[in-house]
N, C-alpha and C positions, 0 to 999 in steps of 0.2 A: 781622474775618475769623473763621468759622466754622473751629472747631478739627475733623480730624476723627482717629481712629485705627482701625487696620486692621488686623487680626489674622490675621494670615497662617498655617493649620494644614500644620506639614510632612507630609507622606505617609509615614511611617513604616514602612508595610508592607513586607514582606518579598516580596518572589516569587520564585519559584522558577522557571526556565526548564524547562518539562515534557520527562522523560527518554523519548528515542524509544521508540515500544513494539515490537518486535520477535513475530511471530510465528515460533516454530522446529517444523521436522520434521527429520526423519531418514530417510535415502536409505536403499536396499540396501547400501549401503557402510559404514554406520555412519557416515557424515558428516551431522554436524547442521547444518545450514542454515536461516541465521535472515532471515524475510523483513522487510521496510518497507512501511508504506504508501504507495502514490503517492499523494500531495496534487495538486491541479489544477497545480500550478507545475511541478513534477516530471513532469507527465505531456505538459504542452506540450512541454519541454525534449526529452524522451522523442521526439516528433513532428519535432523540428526538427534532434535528432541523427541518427536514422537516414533524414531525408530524405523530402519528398512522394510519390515513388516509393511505397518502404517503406512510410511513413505510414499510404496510400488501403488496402493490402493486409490488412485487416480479418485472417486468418490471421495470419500474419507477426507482426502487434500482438499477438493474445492467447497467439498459442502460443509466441512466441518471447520477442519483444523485451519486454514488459511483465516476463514469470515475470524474466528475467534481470535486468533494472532492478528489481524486488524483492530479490533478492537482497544482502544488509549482509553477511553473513558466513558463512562455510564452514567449522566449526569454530573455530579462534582467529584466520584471518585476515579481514581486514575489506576489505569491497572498496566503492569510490564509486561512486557514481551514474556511470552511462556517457554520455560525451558524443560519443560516434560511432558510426558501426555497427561499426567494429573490436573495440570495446571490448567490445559488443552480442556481438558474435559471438566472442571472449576469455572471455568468462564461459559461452555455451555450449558452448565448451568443457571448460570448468573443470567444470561441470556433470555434460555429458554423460548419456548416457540414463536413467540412476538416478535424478541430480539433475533433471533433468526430470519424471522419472516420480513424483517421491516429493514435487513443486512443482502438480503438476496434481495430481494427488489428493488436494492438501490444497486449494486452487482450489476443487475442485471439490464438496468436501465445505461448504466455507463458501459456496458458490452456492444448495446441496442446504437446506441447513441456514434459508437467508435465505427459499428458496422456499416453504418450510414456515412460515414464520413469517408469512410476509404471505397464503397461504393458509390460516392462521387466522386471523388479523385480519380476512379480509373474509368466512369464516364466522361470526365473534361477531359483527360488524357489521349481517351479514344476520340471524342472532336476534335481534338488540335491535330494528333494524326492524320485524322479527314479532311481538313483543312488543306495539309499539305498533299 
């Protein structure tokens, strides 16, 4: 009988579970509000909380219910991902027009910001094309 041995290398490594990363502004109120990103999971969850109604209403989604499910914290209290439209509508509350207003123009600034960037991308694109 052929002898065999098997050298089993343990995994050693270390990992780290990666620390949420929070985007913050600051309302007219002087409340800092730290946003989250929605991940694809979170953004179903997000659809199936506030219901197909709600869901289809394209408005509804980006002006309301998304800013407010972004929302992790409002100075030092931390708030969870909402799982109804009560909760939905709880945080627009808590918000209210400042916090809304100080949520979209940061939104909108990183829209502003993205547009610009891929509006360069496909003018360096279109040079090097030119080029050749």
């Amino acid at each position: 009988m052929t002898k065999m041995t098997v050298h089993e290398e343990a995994n050693t490594e270390v990992r780290e579970k990666a620390k949420p990363k929070f985007e913050s502004v600051t309302d007219s109120l002087g409340r800092v509000i730290q946003l989250r990103e929605l991940d694809p999971l979170q953004q179903a969850r997000l659809v199936m909380a506030v219901g197909g109604e709600n869901a289809a209403n394209q408005v509804y989604m980006n002006s309301f219910a998304i800013p407010a499910a972004m929302v992790a914290h409002i100075d030092e209290d931390f708030f969870g991902f909402p799982a109804n439209v009560r909760q939905v509508e709880d945080m627009l509350k808590q918000l209210g027009s400042e916090g809304m207003a100080a949520i979209n123009l940061h939104l909108l600034q990183k829209y502003e910001a993205a547009k610009k960037e891929i509006e360069q991308a496909a003018q360096d694109a279109e040079r090097a094309a030119a080029k050749n």
